[in-house]
N, C-alpha and C positions, 0 to 999 in steps of 0.2 A: 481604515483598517486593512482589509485584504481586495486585492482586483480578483477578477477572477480570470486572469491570467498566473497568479501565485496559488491559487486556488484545486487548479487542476492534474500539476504532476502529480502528489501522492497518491488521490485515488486510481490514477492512471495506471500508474507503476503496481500499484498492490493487485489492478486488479488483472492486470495482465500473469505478476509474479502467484496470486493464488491460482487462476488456473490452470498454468501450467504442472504446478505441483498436482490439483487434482486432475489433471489431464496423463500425467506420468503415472503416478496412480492406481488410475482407473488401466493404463494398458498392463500394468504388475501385475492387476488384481485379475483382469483379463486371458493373461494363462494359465489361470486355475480354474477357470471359467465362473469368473463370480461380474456380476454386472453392476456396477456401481454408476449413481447418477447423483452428484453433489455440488452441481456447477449453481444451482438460489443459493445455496452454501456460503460455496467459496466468492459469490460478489456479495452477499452479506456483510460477510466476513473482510471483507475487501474496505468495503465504506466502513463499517466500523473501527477499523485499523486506521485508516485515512483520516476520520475524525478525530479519532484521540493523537494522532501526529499533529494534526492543525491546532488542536485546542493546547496540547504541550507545548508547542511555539510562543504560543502566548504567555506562559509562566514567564516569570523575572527571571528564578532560580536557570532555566534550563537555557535562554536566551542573554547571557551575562556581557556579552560584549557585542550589542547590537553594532557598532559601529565599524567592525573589525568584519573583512569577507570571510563568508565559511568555504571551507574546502571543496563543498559539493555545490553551492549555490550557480555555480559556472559564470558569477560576474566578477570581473578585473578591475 
């Protein structure tokens, strides 16, 4: 099935990419003085996004040309 070597960029990447978004945010929301603290949230919300990317991999439909490299896979 999956190493967990293939296993690990998605959640990586989302979880870095959500909290920056709530980390931007929070300094927006910060010069109005409002204090905002959503960071359980946004890794939540991270793995949950990272799951349903891993489990859509495995559809036939969304995976059509196993054989062929994908542009982001970074293998040659």
């Amino acid at each position: 099935m999956w190493s967990r070597r293939e296993l690990l960029p998605p959640p990586i990447f989302l979880l870095i990419a959500f909290h920056i978004i709530v980390f931007s945010r929070a300094l927006m929301l910060q010069e109005f003085g409002v204090k905002v603290s959503a960071l359980a949230g946004a890794t939540i919300g991270a793995f949950l996004v990272a799951k349903v990317v891993l489990l859509a991999d495995l559809l036939p439909f969304i995976n059509r040309f196993p054989e062929k490299p994908r542009l982001a896979d970074g293998k040659s």
